[in-house]
N, C-alpha and C positions, 0 to 999 in steps of 0.2 A: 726852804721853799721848794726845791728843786726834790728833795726829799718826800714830798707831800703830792707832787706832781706824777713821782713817780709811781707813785704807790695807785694813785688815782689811775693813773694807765696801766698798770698791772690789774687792779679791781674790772674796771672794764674791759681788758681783754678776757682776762678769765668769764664772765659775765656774757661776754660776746662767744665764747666756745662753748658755754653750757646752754646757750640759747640755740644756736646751730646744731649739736647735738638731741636738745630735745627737740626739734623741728622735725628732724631727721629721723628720729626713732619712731614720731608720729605718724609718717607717710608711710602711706601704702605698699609695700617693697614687690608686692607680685605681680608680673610681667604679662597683664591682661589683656584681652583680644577681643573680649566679647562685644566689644563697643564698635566692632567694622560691621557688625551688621547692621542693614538697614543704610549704610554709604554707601557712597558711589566711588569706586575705582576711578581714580583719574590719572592722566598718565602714565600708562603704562608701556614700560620697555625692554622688552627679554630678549636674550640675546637668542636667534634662531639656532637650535641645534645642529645641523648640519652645513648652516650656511652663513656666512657673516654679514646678513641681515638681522632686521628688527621685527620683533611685532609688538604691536602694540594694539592698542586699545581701539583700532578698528576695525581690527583681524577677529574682534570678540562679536563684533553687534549683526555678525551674520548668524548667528543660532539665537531659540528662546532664550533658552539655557546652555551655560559652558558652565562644568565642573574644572577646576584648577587646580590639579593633583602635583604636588611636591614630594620629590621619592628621590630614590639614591640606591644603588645596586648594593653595597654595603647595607644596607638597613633591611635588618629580619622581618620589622614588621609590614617592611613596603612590600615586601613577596606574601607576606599573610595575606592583606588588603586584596592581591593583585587579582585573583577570581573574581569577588565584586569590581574590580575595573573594566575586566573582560564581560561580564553582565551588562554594563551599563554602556559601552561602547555599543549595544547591541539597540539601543534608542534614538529614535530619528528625529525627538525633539530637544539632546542634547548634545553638546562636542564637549570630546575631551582635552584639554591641554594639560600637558605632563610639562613639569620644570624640571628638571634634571639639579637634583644639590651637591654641592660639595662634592663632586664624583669625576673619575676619568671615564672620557668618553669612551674607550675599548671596551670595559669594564657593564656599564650601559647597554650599549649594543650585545653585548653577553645576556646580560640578563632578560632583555627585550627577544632575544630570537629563542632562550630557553622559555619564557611564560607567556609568550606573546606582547603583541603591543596593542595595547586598547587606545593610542591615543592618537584623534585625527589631528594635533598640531602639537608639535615637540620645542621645546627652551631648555635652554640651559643659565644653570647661574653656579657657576665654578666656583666662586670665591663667598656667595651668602649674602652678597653685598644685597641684590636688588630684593631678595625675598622679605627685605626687611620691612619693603614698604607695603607690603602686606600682611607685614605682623606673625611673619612668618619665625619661628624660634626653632623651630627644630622639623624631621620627621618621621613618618607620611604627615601633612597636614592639608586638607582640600579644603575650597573656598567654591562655592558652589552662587551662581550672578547670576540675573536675565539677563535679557537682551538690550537692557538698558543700563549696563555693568556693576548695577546696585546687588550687594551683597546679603543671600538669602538667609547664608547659613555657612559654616564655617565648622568644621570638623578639625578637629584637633586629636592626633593618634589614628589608624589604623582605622579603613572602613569595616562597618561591624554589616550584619543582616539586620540591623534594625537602622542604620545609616542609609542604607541600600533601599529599603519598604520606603524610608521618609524623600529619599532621590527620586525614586519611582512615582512618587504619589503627587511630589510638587510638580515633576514635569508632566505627566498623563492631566491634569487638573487645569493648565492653563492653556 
């Protein structure tokens, strides 16, 4: 009897590990983003770059439009990008906020006083922690809001000239 039992809980464990396996091999493995558009940011808490304050998500609803640029002095393609940052810092109906990633601040400021700084509000997030809740995975990656923190558009990689025509056109438009 004990023999029979066992074999029985051996059958269903086996049974229970190929079913968790095929579950698993079924689901979607890629780490997608596309679905913040069209939501509304809530909650939000960056740490202030220079200063050991917050901002948050009412330091945003003073512009149409804020582009939310994630960059890091280490990252080749964030200095690519950085021209079109400087572009578009030059629009009166959008604010920039720069997140500072995974980077030391010296380092930052180096690279901000060689390519300029296009951005009217500066955060930092050291550790990666917070940019998570914006679905952020790596960078450059910008998140482009109205004024009512609902997410337009979302750029993933390096601002391109055709990233920049589509910035231009939604903020000149409203």
């Amino acid at each position: 009897m004990k023999e029979k039992l066992f074999k029985i809980f051996i059958s269903i464990f086996f049974l229970f590990v190929i079913l968790v396996f095929f579950v698993g091999l079924n689901k979607d493995s890629i780490y997608d983003t596309k679905a913040i558009t069209g939501q509304k940011l809530t909650e939000i808490k960056l740490t202030n770059f220079n200063e050991r304050t917050f901002l948050t998500d009412k330091d945003l609803i003073n512009s149409n439009f804020t582009l939310i640029n994630f960059w890091a002095s280490w990252c080749k393609p964030c200095r690519d990008e950085h021209f079109f940052l400087l572009k578009l810092s030059k629009e009166k109906n959008l604010k920039l906020l720069g997140v500072n990633f995974k980077d030391k601040k010296k380092n930052a400021i180096n690279f901000l006083n060689e390519l300029g700084n296009p951005y009217d509000i500066m955060a930092k997030d050291e550790l990666g922690k917070h940019s998570i809740n914006f679905g952020i995975y790596g960078v450059p990656e910008s998140i482009l809001i109205d004024k009512n923190l609902v997410v337009m558009k979302k750029f993933i990689g390096p601002l391109s000239e055709k990233d920049f025509n589509y910035i231009k056109q939604i903020i000149e438009n409203k």
